[in-house]
N, C-alpha and C positions, 0 to 999 in steps of 0.2 A: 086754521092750524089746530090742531089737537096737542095742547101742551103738557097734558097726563103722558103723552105719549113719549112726548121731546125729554120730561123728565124721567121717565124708563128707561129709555134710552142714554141719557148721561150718565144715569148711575149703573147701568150694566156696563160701558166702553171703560168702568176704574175700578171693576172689583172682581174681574175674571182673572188676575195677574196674581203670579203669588205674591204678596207687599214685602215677602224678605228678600225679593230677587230682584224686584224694581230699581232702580236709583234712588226716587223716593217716593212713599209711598204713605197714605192716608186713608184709613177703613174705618167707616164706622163711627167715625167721633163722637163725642155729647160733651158737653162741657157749659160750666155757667158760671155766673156771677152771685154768689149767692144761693138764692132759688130760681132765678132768671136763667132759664132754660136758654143759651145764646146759640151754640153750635150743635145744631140738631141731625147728628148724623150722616154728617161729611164726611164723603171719600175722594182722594185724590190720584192719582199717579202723575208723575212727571217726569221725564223723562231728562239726562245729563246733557248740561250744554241747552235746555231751551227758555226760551220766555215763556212764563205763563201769566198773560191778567188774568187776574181775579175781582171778578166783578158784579156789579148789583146797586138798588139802590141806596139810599142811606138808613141806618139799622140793619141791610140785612145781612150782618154779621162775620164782613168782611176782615176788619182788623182784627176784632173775635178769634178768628181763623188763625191769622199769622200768627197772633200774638199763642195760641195753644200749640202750633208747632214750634216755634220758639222757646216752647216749655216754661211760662212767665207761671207765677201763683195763680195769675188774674187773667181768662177764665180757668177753674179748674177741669181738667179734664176728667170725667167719672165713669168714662164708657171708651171703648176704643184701641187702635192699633197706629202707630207711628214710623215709618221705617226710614234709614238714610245709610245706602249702602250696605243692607242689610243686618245693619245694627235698629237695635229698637231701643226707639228715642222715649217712647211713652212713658217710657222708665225712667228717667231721665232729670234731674233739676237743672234750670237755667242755664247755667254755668257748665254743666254737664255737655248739655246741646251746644251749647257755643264753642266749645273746647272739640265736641264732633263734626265740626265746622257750620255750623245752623247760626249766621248772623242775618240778627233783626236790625232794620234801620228804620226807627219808631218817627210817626208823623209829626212828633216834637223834636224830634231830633237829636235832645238828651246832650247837647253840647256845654261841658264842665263850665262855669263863669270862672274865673279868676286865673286861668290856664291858657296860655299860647294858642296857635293852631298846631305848631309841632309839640306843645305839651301833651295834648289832648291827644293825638298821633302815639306817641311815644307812650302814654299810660297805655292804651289799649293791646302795650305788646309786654305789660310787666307779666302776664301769665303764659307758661305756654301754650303752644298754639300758633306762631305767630304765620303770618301771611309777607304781603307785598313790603320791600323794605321802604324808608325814610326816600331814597332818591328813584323808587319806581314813581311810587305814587306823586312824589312832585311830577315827574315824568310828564305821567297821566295828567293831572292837576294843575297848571300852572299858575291857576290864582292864588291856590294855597301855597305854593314856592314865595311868590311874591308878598306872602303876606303873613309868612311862617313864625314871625315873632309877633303878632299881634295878637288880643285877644279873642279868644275863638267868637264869645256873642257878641262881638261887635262888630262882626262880620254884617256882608248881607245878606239877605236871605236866601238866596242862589249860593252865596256861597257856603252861609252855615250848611246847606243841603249836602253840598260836596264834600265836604267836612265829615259830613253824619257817614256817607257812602263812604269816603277814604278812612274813616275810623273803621269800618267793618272790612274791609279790605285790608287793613293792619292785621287782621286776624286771619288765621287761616281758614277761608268760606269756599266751600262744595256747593252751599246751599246761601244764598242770599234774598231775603226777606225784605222787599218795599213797601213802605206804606204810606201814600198819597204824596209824592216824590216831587209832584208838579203842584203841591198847594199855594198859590200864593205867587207864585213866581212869573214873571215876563216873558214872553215867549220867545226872545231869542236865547233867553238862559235854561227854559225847557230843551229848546234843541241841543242845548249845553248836553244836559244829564243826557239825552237821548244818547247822542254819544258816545257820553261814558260807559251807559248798559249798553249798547251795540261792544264797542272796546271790552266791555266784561265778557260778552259772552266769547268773543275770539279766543278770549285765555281757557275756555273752557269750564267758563264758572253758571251754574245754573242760575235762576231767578224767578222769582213771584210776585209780582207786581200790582200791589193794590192801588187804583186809582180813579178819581171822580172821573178826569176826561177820559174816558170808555175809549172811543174815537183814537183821541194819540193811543193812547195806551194798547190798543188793537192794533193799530200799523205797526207796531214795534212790533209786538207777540208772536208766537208761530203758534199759540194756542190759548184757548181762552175759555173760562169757569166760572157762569152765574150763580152768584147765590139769593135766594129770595125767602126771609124771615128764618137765616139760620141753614137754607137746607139747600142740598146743588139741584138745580132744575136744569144744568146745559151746561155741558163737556162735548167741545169740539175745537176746531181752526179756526185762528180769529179771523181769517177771511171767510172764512161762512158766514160767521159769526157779523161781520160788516157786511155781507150782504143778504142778511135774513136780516128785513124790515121790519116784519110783525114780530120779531122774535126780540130786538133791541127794542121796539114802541114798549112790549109788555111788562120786562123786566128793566130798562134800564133808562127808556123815557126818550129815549134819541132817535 
């Protein structure tokens, strides 16, 4: 397989669209940490209403990713275009994006210590913006129903997860941002979360899913996005994508 080729081709099938007419859309990135050149020139498009993993192996500059269209300080973006329904995001501080509906669910999961699980619910809707109310998301959620007056990190770690996802969900998200969703967790509580993003998408909520297990995170997906030291090498279906062998051996080890 000619992988100069595979990468010509990913990056021509995301940069022929205009990025203010996409749903949302990514040109061009560059961004770093410092001098640490991390995001080298990412483009993206994604399309309303789909999965997309995002995927690679470690270091190549997956969360990097999220975390620049999230618009965080860390990495800074110094090159580039961002778009999300035609607004451009690249302009953008944090809070900005998140308020455009761009919610990140960071692989810490960032769950307040000394705050309920409906505290922690409830702070996430003091700004406007807000999303799914107090009795959807129990709805959705029933562990956190059951367990609405406890301490959020005292949780378990499946359910801190759900936590971290029904917090972003308190807000109002176009655009929702995973990162490693499945770290750490049991696999019948994986199927938990699967789920809940199958359930997300039904509402017609899009999503970006960074995740080590390639594998699940492809059976979910209708599309999938390597990246290798920073840069996309393959934009396509993640059932291609699972059944290109040499393609997953190269970039992703599987």
């Amino acid at each position: 397989m000619n992988f100069m080729s595979v990468k010509r081709e990913a990056i021509a099938a995301v940069t022929e669209t205009d990025p203010s007419k996409a749903f949302f859309a990514m040109r061009n990135a560059h961004a770093y940490y410092g001098e640490s050149y991390i995001v080298q020139g990412v483009s993206l498009d994604v399309q309303q209403g789909e999965i997309v993993a995002l995927l690679g192996r470690n270091g190549a500059g997956k969360t990097s990713t999220l975390r620049t269209i999230a618009r965080l300080d860390d990495p800074e973006l110094r090159q580039g275009e961002i778009w999300l329904e035609g607004k451009p995001i690249h302009t953008m501080k944090a809070w900005q994006a998140s308020r455009a509906g761009i919610q990140l669910v960071p692989e810490d999961r960032r769950i307040i210590a000394g705050l309920t699980v409906e505290e922690n619910l409830t702070l996430s809707q003091v700004a406007p913006g807000h999303g799914w109310s107090l009795d959807e998301i129990y709805a959705h959620f029933p562990r956190l129903a059951d367990r609405r007056k406890q301490e959020g990190v005292t949780l378990s770690g499946g359910e801190q997860q759900m936590l971290a996802v029904a917090r972003a969900l308190a807000r109002e998200v176009k655009l929702l941002l995973l990162d490693e969703p499945y770290e750490g967790l049991a696999p019948v509580i994986v199927k938990e979360i699967e789920g809940i993003v199958h359930s997300i998408k039904e509402r017609g909520i899009t999503t970006i899913i960074v995740e080590q297990n390639a594998v699940a995170a492809l059976r979910m997906a209708d599309r999938a996005v390597i990246l290798d030291t920073g840069e996309l090498v393959f934009a396509g279906s993640a059932r291609d994508l699972l059944e290109n062998e040499s393609l997953r051996k190269e970039y992703l080890a599987i």
